[in-house]
C-alpha positions in Angstrom: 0.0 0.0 0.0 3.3 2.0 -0.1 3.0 2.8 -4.2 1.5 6.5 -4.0 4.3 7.2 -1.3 6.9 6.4 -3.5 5.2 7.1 -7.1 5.2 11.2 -6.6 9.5 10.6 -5.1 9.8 8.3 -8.5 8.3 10.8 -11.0 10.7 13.7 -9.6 13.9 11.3 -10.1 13.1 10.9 -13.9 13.8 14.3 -14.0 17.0 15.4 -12.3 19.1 18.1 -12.9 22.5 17.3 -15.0 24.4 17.5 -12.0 22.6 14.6 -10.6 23.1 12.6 -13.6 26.9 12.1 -13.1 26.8 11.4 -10.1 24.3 9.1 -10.3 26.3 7.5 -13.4 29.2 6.7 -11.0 27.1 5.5 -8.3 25.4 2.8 -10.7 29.2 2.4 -12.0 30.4 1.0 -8.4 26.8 -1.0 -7.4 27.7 -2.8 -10.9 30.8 -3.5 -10.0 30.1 -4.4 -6.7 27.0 -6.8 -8.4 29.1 -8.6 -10.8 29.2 -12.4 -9.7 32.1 -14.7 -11.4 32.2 -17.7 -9.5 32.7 -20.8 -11.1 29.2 -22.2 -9.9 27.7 -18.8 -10.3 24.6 -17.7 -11.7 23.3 -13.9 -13.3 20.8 -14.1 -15.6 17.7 -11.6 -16.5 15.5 -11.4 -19.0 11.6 -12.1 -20.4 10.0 -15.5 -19.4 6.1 -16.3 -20.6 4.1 -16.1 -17.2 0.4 -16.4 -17.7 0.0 -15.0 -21.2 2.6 -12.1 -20.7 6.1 -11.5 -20.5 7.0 -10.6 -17.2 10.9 -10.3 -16.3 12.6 -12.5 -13.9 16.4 -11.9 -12.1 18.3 -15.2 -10.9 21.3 -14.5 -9.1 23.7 -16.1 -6.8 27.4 -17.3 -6.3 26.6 -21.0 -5.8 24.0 -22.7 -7.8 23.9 -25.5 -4.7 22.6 -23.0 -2.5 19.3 -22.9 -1.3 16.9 -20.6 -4.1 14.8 -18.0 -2.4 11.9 -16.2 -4.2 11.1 -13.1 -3.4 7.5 -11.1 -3.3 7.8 -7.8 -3.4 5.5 -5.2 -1.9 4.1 -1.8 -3.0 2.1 -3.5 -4.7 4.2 -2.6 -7.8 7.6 -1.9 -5.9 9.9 -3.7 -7.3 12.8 -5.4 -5.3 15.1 -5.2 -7.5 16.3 -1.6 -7.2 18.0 -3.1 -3.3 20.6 -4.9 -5.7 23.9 -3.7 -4.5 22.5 -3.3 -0.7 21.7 -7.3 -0.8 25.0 -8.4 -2.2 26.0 -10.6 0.3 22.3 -12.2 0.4 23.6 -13.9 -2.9 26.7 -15.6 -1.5 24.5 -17.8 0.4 21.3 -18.2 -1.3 20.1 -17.9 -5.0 17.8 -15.1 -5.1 15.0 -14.8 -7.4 13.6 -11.2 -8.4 10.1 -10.9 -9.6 8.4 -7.9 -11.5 5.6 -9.0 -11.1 2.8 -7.5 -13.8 2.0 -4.0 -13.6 5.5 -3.5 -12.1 8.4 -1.7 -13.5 10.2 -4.0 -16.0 7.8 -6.1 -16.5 5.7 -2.7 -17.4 7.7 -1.3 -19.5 8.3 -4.4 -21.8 4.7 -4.4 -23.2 3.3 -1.3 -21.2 -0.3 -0.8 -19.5 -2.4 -2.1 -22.3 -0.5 -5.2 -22.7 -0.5 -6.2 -18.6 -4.0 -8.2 -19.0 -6.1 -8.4 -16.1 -4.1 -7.0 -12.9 -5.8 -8.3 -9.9 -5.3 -10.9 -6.7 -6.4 -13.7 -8.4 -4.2 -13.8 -11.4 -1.2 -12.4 -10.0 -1.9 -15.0 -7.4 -1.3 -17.8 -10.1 1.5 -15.6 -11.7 3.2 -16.7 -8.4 2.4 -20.1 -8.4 3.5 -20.4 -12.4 6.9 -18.3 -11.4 8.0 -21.3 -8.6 6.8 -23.6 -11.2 9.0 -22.3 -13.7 11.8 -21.8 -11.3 11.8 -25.2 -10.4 12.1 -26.4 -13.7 15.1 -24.1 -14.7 16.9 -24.5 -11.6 16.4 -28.1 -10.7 15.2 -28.1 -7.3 12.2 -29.7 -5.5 11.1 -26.5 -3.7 12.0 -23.0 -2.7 12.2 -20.7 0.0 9.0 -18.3 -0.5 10.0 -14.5 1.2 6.7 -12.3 1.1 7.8 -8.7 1.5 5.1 -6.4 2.9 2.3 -6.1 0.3 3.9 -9.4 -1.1 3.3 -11.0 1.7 -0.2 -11.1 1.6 0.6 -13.3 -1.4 3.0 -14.8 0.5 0.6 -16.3 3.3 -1.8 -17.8 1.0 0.9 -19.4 -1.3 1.9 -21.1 1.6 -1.0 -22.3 3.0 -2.5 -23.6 -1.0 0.9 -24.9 -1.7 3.3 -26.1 1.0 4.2 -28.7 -2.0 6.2 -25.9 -4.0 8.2 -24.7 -0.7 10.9 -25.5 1.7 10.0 -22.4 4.3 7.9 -19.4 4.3 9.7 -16.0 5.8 7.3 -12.8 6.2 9.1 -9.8 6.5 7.1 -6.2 6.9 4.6 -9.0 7.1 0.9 -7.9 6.7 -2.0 -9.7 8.4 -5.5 -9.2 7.5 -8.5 -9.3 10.1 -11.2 -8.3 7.9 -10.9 -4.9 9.3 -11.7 -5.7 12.9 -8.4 -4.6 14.1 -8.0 -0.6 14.4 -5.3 -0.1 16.4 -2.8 1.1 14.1 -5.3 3.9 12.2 -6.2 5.1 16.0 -2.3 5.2 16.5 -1.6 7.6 13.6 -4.5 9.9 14.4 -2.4 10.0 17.9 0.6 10.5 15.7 -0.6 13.1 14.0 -2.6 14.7 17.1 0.6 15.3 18.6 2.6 16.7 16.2 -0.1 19.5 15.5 -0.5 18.3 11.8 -4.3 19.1 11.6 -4.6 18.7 7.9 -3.5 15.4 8.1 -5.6 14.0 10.8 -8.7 16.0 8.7 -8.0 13.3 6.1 -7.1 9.7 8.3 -10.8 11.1 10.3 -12.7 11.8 7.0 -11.8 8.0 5.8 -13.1 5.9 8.8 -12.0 2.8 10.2 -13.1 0.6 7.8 -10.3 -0.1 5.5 -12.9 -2.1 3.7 -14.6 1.3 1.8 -11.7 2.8 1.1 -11.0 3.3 -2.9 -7.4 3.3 -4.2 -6.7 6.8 -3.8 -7.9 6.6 0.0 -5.3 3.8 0.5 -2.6 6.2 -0.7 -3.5 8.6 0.9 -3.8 6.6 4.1 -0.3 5.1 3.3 1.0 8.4 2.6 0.6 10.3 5.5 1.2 7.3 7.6 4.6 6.4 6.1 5.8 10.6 6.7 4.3 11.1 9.9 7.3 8.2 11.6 10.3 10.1 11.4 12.1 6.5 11.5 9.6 5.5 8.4 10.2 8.1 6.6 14.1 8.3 6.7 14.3 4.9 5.8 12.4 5.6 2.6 14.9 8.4 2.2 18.0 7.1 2.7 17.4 3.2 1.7 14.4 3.3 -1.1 14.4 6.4 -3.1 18.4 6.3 -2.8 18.2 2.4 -4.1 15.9 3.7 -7.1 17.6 6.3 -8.1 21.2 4.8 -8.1 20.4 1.3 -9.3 22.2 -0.1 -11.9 19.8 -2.0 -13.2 17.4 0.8 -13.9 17.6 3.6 -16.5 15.9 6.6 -16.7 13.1 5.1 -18.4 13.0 2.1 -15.9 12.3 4.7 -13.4 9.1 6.1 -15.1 7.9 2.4 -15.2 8.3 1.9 -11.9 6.3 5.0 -10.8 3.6 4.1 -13.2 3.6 0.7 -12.2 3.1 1.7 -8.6 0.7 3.7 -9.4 -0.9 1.0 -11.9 -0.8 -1.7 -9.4 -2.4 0.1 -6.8 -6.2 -1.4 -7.7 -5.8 -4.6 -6.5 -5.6 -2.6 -2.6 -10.0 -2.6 -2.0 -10.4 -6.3 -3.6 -7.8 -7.4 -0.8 -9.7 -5.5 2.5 -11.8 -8.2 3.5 -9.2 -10.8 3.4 -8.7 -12.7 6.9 -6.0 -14.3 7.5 -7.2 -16.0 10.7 -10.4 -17.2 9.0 -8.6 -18.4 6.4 -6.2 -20.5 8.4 -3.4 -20.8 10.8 -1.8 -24.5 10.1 0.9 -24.4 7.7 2.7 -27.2 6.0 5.9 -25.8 6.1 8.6 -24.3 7.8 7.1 -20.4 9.1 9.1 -17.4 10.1 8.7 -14.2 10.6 11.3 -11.4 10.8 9.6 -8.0 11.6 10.7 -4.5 12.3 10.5 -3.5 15.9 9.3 0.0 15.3 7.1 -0.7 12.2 4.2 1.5 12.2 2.8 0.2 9.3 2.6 -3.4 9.4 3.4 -3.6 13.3 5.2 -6.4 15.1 2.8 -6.8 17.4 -0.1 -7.6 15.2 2.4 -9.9 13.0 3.6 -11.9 16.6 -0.3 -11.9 17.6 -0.9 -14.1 14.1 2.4 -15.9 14.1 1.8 -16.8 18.0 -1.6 -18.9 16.6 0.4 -20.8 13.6 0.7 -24.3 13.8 3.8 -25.2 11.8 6.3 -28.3 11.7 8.7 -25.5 12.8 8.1 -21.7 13.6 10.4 -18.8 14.6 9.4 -14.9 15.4 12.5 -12.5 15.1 12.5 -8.8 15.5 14.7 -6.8 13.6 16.3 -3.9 15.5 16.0 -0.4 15.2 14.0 -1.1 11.2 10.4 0.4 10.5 9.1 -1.0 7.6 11.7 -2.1 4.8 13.3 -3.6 7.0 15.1 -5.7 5.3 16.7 -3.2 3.3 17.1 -1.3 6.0 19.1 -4.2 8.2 20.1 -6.3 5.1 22.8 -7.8 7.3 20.7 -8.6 10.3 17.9 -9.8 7.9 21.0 -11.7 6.3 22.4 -13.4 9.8 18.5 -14.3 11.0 18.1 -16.3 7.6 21.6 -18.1 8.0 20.8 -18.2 11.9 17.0 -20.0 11.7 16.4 -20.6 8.0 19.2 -21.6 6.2 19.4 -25.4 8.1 16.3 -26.0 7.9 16.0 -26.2 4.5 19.8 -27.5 4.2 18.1 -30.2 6.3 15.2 -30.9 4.3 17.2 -31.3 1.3 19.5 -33.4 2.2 18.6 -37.4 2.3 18.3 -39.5 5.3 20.7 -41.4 6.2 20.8 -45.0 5.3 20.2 -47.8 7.9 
């Protein structure tokens, strides 16, 4: 529900002043450099791969082909991950990560643009997902794959889990959202209080005039929502400062044009938000067939970690772990990429090692 906070930040970075454009040349010079994998058992490939009658690009990266494959589902919706390249480097020496646009979303946009994205809602992105691990599978060779639902994506993230514990080794939510059907208010009546006592009356006009009931809400109303509640956290909105916009615009895997897509997409993507408020995520189920983490920021003021430990306390799993992730808001794995690094070598990494590896013989 992030896209309209980003999408204005986006549009102004496709249109820098020249000074800006060296600089950012040189940046996307060294995040290249420092992205460039040439181990022997290495593996870097992008492109275009036929997901549910569209292209739709895919990014497979990772210094070891043996180790573990991770798939990634980005938030927004329509925020790509794979602008956090260079600050996830050493994600890649341990596990082979797999980067989705999914469609609507930034590459994936701009290779056939609005009119060729067919239908973008839930239920077909939902089987984009399942089509992707399919696919992934195939190509790479393995049984299953860790699925890592990021924010928005992990909405997707929870029900590919639940559906199809066949195509996954573990499940890891990070900025993990949990839907209640809208019976949870706690976080909208702690951003009027945010806004209340900084004195922004204009901004608490607007959280009032929606209501509670994220259920009503169009679109626009959730960026709007997401907008004022992602500025009014002063740890929130540095982190979109210095870790997001500052991963956009120096990425060297995005041109000037890429960036346009992205906003668009963001913007694009956003109508999928009202079909997904009556989702609940306790009515739907809390037994999993898998391996479950969790690895939330401890200030997040958007998806908080209590409401994510309150859910996660009520999964039945084979195994289950809940990890905060220190001084992070939301993003917090690009915000902590090395913490977010050690708790998925820490509590993830063997498990799946373990699961892959045959018993031993009597």
């Amino acid at each position: 529900m992030l896209a309209t906070v980003l999408l204005a930040s986006a549009a102004a970075l496709a249109t820098p002043v020249a000074g800006a454009l060296g600089h950012r040349r040189l940046k996307q010079a060294a995040g290249a450099r420092l992205m460039r994998i040439d181990s022997p058992r290495g593996i870097d490939e992008q492109g275009f791969v036929r997901i549910g009658g569209i292209e739709q690009w895919i990014s497979v990266r990772g210094e070891d082909r043996g180790n573990p494959v991770v798939l990634e589902i980005h938030g927004g919706p329509g925020a790509s991950n794979a602008i956090h390249g260079p600050r996830t480097r050493a994600w890649e020496k341990h596990f082979t990560v797999v980067r989705w646009d999914m469609r609507g979303t930034g590459k994936t946009l701009g290779r056939s643009g609005a009119a060729g994205q067919g239908e973008i809602g839930f239920d077909r992105m939902f089987q984009d997902a399942v089509e992707v691990t399919r696919h992934l599978r195939a190509e790479l060779g393995v049984d299953r794959v860790v699925l890592l639902g990021n924010s928005f994506g992990s909405v997707f993230g929870l029900r590919l889990a639940r559906r199809h514990p066949e195509l996954y080794s573990a499940y890891v939510g990070t900025d993990q959202n949990i839907h209640d059907a809208g019976r949870d208010d706690t976080t909208h009546r702690a951003l009027l209080a945010r806004l209340r006592g900084a004195g922004k009356h204009k901004e608490l006009a607007v959280i009032e005039a929606l209501g509670t009931d994220t259920r009503t809400w169009t679109a626009e109303q959730y960026g709007a929502y997401a907008k004022i509640a992602a500025s009014s956290d002063p740890l929130t909105l540095a982190t979109m400062k210095s870790v997001v916009m500052k991963s956009l615009w120096l990425s060297p895997l995005h041109s000037l044009g890429d960036l346009g897509d992205l906003g668009r997409g963001m913007k694009l993507s956003a109508r999928i938000l009202p079909a997904t408020a009556g989702f609940d995520d306790w009515a739907d189920g809390t037994a999993f067939d898998l391996p479950f983490f969790v690895f939330q920021g401890d200030r997040d003021v958007l998806t908080p970690a209590d409401r994510a430990k309150r859910f996660f306390d009520d999964v039945r799993a084979p195994h289950k772990e809940f990890a905060l992730i220190e001084d992070a808001a939301h993003f917090a794995s690009f915000r902590r990429p090395d913490r977010f690094l050690e708790l998925m070598l820490a509590k993830v990494r063997p498990v799946v090692v373990e699961d892959r590896e045959p018993a031993a013989s009597c």
